[in-house]
N, CA, C and O atoms as a CHARMM CRD file, in Angstrom:
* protein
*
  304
    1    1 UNK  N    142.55100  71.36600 163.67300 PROA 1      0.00000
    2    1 UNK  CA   141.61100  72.45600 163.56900 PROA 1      0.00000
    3    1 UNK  C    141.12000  72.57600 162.12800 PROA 1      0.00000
    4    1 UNK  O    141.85400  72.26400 161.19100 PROA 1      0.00000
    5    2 UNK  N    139.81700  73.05000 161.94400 PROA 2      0.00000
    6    2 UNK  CA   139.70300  72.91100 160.71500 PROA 2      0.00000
    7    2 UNK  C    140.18900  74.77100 160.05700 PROA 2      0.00000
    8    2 UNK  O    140.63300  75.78900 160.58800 PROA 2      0.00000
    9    3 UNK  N    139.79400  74.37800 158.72900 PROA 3      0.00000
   10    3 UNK  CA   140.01800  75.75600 158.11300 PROA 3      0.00000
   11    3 UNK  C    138.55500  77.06900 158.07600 PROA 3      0.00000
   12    3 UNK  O    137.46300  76.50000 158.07200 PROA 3      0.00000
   13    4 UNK  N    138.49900  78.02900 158.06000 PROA 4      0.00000
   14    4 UNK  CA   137.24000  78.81900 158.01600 PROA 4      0.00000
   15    4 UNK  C    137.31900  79.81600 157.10200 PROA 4      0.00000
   16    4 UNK  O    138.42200  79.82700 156.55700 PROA 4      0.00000
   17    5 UNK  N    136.65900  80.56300 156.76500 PROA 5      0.00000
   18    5 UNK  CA   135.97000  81.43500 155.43800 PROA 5      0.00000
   19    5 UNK  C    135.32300  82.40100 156.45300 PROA 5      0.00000
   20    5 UNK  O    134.76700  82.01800 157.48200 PROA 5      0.00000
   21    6 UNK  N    135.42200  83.43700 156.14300 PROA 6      0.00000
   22    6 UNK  CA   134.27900  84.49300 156.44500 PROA 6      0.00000
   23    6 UNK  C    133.70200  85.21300 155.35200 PROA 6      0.00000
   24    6 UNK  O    134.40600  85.78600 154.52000 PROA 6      0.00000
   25    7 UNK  N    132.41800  85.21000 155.31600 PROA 7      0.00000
   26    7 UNK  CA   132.19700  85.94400 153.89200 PROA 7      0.00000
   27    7 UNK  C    131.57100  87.57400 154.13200 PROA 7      0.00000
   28    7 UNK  O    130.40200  87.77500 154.46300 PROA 7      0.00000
   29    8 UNK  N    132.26200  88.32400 153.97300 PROA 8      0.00000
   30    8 UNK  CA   131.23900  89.83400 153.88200 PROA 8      0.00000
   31    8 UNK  C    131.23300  90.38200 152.44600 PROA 8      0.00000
   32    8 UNK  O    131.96600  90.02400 151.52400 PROA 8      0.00000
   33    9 UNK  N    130.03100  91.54600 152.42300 PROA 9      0.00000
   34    9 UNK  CA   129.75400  92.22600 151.05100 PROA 9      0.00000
   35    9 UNK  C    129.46100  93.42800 151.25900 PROA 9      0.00000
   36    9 UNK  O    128.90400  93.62100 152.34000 PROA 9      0.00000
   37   10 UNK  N    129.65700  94.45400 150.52100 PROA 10     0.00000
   38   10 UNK  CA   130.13900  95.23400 150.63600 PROA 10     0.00000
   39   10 UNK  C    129.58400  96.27100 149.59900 PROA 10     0.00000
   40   10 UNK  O    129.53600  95.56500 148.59200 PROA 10     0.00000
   41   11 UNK  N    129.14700  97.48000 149.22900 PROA 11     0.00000
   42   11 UNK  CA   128.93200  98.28200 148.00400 PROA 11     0.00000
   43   11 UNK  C    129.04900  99.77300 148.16000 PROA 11     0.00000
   44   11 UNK  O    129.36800 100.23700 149.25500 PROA 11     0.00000
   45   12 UNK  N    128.84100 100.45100 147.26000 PROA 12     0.00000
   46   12 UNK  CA   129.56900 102.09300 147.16900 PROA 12     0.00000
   47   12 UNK  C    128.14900 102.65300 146.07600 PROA 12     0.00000
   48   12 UNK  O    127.94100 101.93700 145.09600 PROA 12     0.00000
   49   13 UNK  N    127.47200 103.56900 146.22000 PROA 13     0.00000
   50   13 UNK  CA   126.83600 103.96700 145.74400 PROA 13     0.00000
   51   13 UNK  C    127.13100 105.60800 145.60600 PROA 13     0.00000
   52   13 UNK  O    127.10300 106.24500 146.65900 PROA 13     0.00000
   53   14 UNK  N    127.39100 106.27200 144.45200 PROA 14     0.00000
   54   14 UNK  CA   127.66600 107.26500 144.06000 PROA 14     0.00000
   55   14 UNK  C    126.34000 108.26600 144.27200 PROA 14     0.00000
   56   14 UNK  O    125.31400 107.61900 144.06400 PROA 14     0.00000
   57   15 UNK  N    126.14500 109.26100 144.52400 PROA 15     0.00000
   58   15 UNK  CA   124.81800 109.68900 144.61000 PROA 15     0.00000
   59   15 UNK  C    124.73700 110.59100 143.27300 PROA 15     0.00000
   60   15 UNK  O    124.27000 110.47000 142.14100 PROA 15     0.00000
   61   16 UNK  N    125.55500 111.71200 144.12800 PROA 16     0.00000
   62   16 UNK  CA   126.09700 112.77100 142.88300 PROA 16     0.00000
   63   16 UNK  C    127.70000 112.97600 143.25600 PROA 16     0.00000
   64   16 UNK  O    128.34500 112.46400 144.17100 PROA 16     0.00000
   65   17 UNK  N    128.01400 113.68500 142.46900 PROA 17     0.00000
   66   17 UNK  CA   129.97000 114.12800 142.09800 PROA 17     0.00000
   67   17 UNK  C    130.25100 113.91700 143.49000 PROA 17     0.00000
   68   17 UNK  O    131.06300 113.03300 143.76300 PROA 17     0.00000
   69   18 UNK  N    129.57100 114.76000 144.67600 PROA 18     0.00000
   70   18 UNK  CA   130.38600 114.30700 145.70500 PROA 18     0.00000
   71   18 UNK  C    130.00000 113.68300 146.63400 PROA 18     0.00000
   72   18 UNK  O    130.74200 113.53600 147.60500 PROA 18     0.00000
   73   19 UNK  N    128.32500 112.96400 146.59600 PROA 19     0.00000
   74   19 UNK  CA   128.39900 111.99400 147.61500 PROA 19     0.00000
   75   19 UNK  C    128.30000 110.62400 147.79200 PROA 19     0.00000
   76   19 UNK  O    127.33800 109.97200 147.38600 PROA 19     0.00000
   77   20 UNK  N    129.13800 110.21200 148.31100 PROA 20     0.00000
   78   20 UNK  CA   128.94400 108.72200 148.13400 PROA 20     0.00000
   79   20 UNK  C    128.74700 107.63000 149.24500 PROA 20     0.00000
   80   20 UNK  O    129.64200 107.43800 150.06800 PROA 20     0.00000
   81   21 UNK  N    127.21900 106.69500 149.27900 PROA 21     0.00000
   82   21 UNK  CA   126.90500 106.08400 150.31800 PROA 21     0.00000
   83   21 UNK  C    127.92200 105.30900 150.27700 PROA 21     0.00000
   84   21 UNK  O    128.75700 105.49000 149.39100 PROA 21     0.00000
   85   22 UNK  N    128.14000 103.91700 151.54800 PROA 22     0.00000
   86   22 UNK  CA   129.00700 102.38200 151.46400 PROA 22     0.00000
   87   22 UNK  C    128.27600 101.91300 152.81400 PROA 22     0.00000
   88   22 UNK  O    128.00100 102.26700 153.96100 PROA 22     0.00000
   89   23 UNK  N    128.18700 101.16800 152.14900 PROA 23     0.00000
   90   23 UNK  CA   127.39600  99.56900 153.00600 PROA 23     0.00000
   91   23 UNK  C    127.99600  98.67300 153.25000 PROA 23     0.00000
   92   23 UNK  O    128.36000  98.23400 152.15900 PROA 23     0.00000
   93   24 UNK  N    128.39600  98.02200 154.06500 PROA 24     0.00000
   94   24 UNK  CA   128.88000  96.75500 154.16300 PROA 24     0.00000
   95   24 UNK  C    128.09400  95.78000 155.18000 PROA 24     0.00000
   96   24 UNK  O    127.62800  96.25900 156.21400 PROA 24     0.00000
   97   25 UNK  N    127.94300  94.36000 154.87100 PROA 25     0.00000
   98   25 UNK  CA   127.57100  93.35300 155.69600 PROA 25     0.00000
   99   25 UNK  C    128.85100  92.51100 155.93500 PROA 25     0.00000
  100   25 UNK  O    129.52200  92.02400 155.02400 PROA 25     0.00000
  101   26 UNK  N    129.16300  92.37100 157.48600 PROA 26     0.00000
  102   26 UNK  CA   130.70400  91.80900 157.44700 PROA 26     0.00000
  103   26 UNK  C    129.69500  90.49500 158.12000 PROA 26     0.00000
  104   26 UNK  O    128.48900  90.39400 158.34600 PROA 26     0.00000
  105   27 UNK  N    130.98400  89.50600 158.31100 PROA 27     0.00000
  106   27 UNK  CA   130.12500  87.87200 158.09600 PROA 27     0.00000
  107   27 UNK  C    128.60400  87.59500 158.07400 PROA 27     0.00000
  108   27 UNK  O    127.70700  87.44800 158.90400 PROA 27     0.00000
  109   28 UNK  N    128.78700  87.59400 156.26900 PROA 28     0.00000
  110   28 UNK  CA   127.37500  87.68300 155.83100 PROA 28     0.00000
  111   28 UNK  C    126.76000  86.15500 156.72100 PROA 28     0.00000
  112   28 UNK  O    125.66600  86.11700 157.28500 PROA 28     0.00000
  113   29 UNK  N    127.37500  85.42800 156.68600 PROA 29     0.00000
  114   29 UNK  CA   126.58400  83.93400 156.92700 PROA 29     0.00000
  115   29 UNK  C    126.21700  83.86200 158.07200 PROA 29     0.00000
  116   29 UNK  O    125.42800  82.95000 158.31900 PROA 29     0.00000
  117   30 UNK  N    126.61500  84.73400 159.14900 PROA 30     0.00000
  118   30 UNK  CA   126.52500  84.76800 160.65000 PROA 30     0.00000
  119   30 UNK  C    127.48500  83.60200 161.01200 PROA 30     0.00000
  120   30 UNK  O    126.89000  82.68100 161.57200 PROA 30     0.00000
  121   31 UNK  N    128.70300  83.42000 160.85200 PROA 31     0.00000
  122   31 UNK  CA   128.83200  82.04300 161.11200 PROA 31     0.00000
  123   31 UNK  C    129.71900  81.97300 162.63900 PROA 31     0.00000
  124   31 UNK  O    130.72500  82.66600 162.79300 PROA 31     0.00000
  125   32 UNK  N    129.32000  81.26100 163.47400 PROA 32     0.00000
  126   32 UNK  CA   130.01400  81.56700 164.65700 PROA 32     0.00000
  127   32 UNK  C    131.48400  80.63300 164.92400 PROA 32     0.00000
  128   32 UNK  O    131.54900  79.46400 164.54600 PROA 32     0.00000
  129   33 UNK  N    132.45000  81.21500 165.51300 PROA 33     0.00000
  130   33 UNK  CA   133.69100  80.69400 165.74000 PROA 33     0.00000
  131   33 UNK  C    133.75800  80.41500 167.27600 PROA 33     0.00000
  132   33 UNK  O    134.75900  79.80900 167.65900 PROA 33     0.00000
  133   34 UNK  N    132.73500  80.81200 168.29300 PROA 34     0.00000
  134   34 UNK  CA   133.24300  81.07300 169.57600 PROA 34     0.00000
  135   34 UNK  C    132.72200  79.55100 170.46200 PROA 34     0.00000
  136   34 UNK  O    132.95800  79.45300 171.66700 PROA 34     0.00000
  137   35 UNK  N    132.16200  78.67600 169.86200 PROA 35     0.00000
  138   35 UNK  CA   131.86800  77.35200 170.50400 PROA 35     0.00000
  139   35 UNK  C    133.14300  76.74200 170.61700 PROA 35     0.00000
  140   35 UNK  O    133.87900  76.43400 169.68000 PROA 35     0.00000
  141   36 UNK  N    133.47700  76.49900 172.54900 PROA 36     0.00000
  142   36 UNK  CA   134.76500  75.51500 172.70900 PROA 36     0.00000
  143   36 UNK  C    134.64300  74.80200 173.76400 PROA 36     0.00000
  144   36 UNK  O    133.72300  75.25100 174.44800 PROA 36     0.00000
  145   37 UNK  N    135.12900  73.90600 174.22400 PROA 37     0.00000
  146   37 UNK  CA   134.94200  73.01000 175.34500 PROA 37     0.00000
  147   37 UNK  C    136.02100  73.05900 176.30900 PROA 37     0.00000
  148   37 UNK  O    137.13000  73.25700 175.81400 PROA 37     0.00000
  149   38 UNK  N    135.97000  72.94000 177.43100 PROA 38     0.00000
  150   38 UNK  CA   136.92900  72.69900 178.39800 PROA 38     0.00000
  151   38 UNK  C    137.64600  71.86500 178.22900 PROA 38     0.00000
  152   38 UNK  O    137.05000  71.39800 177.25800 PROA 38     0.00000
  153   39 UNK  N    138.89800  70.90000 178.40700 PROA 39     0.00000
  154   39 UNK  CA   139.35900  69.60400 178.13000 PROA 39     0.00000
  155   39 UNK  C    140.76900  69.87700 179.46000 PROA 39     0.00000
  156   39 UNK  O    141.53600  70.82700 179.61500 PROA 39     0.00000
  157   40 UNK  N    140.60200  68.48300 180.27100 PROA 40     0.00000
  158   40 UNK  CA   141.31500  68.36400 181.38000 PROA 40     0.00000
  159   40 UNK  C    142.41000  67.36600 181.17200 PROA 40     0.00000
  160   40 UNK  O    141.99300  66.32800 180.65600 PROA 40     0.00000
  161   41 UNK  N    144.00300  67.39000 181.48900 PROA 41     0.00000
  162   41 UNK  CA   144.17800  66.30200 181.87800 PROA 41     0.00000
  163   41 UNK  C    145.26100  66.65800 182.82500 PROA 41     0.00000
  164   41 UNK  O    146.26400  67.25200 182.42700 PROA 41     0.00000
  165   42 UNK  N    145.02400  66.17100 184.59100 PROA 42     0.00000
  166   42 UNK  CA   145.84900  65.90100 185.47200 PROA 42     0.00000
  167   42 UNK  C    145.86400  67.86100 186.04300 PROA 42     0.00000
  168   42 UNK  O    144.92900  68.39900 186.63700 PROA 42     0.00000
  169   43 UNK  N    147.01300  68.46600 185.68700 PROA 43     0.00000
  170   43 UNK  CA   146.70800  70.11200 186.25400 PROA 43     0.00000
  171   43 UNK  C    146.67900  70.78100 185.37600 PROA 43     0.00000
  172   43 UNK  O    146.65500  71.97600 185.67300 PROA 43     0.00000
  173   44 UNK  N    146.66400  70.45400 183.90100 PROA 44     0.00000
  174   44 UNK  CA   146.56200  71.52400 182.93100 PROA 44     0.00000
  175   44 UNK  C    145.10600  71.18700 182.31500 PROA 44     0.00000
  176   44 UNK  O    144.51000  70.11000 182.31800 PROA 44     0.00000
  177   45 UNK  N    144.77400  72.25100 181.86500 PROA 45     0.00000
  178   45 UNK  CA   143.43000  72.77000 180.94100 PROA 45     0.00000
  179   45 UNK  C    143.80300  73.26100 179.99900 PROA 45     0.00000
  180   45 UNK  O    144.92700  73.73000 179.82200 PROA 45     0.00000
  181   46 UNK  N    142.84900  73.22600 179.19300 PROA 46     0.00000
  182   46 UNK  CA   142.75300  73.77900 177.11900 PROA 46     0.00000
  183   46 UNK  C    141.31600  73.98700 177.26800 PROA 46     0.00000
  184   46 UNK  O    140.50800  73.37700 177.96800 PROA 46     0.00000
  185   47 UNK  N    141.12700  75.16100 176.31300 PROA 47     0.00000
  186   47 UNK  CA   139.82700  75.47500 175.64800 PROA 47     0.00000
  187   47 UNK  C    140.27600  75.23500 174.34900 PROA 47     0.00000
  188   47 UNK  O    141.26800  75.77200 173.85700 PROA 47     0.00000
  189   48 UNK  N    139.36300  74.22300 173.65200 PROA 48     0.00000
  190   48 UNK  CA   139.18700  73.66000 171.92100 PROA 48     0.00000
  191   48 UNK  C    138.02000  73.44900 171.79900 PROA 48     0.00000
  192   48 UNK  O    137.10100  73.04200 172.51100 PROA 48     0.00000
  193   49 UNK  N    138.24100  73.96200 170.23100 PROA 49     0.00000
  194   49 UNK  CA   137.07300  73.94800 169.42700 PROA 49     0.00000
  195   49 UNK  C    137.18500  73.53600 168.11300 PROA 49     0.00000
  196   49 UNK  O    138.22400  72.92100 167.87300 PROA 49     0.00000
  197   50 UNK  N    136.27500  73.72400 167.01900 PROA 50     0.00000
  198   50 UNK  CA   137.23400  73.14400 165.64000 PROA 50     0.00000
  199   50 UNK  C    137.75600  74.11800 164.99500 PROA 50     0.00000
  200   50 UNK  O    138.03500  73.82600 163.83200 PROA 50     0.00000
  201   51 UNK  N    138.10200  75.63800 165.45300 PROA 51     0.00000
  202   51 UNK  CA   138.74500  76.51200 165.01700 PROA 51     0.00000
  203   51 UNK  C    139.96600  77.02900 165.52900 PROA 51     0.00000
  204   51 UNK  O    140.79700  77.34900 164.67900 PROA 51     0.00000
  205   52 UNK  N    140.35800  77.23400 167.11400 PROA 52     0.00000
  206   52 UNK  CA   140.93000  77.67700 167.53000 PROA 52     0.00000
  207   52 UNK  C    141.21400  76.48400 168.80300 PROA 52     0.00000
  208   52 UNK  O    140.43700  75.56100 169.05000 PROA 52     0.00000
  209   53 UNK  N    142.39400  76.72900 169.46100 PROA 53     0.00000
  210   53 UNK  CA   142.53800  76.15800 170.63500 PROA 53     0.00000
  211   53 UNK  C    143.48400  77.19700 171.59100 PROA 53     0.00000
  212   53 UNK  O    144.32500  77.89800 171.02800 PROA 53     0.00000
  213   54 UNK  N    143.34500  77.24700 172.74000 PROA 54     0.00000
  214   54 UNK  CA   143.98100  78.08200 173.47100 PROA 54     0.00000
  215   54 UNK  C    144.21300  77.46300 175.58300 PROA 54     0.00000
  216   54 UNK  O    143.39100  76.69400 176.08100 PROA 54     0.00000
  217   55 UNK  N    145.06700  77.85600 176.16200 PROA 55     0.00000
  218   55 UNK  CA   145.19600  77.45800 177.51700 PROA 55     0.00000
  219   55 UNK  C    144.75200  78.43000 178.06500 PROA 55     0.00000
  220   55 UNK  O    145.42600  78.75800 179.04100 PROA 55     0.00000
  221   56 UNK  N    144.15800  78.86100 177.92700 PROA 56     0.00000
  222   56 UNK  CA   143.65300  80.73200 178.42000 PROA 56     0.00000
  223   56 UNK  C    142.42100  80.82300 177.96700 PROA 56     0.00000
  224   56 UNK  O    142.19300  80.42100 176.82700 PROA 56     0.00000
  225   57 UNK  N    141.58600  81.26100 178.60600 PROA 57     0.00000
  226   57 UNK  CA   140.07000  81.43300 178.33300 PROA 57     0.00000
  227   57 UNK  C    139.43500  82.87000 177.49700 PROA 57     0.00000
  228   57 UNK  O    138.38900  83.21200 176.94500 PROA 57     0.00000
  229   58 UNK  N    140.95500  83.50700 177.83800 PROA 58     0.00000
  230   58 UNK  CA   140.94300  85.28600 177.32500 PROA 58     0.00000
  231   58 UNK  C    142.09200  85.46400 175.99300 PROA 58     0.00000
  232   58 UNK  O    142.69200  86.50300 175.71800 PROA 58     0.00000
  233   59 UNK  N    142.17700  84.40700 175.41700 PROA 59     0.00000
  234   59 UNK  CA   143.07700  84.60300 174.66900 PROA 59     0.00000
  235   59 UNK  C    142.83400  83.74900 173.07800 PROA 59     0.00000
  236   59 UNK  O    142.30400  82.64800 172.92800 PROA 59     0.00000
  237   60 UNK  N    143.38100  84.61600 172.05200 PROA 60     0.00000
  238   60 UNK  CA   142.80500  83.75400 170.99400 PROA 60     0.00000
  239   60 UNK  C    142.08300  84.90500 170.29500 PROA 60     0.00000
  240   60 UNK  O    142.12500  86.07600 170.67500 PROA 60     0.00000
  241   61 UNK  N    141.24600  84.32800 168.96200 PROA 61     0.00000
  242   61 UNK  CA   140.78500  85.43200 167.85100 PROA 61     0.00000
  243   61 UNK  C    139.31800  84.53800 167.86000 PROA 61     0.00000
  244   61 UNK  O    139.33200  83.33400 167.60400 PROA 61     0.00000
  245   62 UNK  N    137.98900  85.31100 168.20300 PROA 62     0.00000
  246   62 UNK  CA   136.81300  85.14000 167.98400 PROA 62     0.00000
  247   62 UNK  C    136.38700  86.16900 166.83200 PROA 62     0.00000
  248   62 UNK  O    136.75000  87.34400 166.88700 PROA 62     0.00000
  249   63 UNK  N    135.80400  85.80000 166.05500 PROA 63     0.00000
  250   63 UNK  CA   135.50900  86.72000 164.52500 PROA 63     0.00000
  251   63 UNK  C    134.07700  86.73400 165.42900 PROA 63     0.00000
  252   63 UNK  O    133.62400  85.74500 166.00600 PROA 63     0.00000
  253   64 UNK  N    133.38400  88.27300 165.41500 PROA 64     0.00000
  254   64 UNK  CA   132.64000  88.68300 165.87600 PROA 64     0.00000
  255   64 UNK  C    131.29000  87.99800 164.60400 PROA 64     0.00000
  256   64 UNK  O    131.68100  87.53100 163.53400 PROA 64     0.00000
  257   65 UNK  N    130.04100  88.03800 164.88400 PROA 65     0.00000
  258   65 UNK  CA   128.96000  87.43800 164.47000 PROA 65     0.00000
  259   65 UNK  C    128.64900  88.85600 163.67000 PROA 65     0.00000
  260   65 UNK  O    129.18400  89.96300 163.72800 PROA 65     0.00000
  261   66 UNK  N    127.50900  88.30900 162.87200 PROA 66     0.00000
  262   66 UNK  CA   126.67100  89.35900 161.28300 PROA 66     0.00000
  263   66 UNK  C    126.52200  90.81400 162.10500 PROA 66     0.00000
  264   66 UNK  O    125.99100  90.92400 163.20900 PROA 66     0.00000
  265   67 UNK  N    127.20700  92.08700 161.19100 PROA 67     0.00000
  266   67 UNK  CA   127.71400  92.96600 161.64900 PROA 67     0.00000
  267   67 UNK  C    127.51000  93.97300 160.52100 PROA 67     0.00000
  268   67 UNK  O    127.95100  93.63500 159.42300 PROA 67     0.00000
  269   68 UNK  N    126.80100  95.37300 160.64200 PROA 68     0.00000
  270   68 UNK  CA   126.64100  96.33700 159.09800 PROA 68     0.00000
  271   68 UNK  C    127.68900  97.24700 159.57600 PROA 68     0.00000
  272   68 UNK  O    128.49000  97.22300 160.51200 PROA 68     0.00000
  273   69 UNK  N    127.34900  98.25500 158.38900 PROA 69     0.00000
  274   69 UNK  CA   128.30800  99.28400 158.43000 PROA 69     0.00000
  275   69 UNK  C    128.07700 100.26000 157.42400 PROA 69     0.00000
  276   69 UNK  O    127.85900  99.99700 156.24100 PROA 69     0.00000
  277   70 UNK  N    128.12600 101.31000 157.89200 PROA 70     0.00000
  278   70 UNK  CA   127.26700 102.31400 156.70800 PROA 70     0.00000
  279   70 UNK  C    128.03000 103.65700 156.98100 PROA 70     0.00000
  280   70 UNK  O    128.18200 104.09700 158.12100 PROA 70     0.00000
  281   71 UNK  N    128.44300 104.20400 155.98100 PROA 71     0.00000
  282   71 UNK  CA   129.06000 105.14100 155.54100 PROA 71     0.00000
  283   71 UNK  C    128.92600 106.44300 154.53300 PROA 71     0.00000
  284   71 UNK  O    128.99900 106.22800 153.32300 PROA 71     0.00000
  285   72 UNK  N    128.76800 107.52900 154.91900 PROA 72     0.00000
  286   72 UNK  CA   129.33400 108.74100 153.61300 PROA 72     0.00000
  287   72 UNK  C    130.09600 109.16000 153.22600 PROA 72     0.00000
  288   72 UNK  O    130.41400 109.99200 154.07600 PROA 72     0.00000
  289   73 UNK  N    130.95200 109.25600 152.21400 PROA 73     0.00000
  290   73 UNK  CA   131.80700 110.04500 151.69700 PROA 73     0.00000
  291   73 UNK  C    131.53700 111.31400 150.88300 PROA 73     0.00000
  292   73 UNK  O    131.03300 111.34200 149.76000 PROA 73     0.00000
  293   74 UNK  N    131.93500 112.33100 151.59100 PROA 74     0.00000
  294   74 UNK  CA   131.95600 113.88400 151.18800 PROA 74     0.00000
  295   74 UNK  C    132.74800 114.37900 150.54100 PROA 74     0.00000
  296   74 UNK  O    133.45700 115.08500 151.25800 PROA 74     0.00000
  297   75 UNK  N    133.16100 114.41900 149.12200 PROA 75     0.00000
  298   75 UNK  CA   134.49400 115.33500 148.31100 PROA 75     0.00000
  299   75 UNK  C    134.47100 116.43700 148.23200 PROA 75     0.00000
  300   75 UNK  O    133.37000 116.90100 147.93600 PROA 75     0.00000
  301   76 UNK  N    135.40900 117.24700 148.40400 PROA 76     0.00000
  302   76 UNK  CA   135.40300 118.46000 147.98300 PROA 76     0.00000
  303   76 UNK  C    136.28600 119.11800 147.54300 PROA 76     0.00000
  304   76 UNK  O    136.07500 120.27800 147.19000 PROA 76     0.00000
């Protein structure tokens, strides 16, 4: 399997004393993990891909695709 990176970014913008925006872009690159192939031999099956491999079609970690996120923080 190979190795993977996800890259997100992220920032905090102060407005005044107590408010503060946050932004985030989580996997900035869009990069997808969820391409896998069936693979047979005799009565068992595998789903592989070059990230993950699994015998279960429902099982395993897919990193969801380019995703925001926006936030206020209120002090008081």
């Amino acid at each position: 399997m190979k190795a993977w990176t996800v890259v997100d970014l992220g920032a905090s913008y102060k407005m005044t004393d107590t408010i503060t925006l946050n932004a985030s872009i989580n996997n900035l690159l869009d990069k997808d993990f969820s391409e896998v192939q069936l693979y047979g031999s005799g009565r068992n099956t595998e789903y592989a891909g070059d990230y993950f491999s699994t015998s279960r079609s429902t099982t395993g970690y897919v990193n969801p695709g380019r995703n925001y996120w926006l936030s206020v923080t209120l002090s008081f």
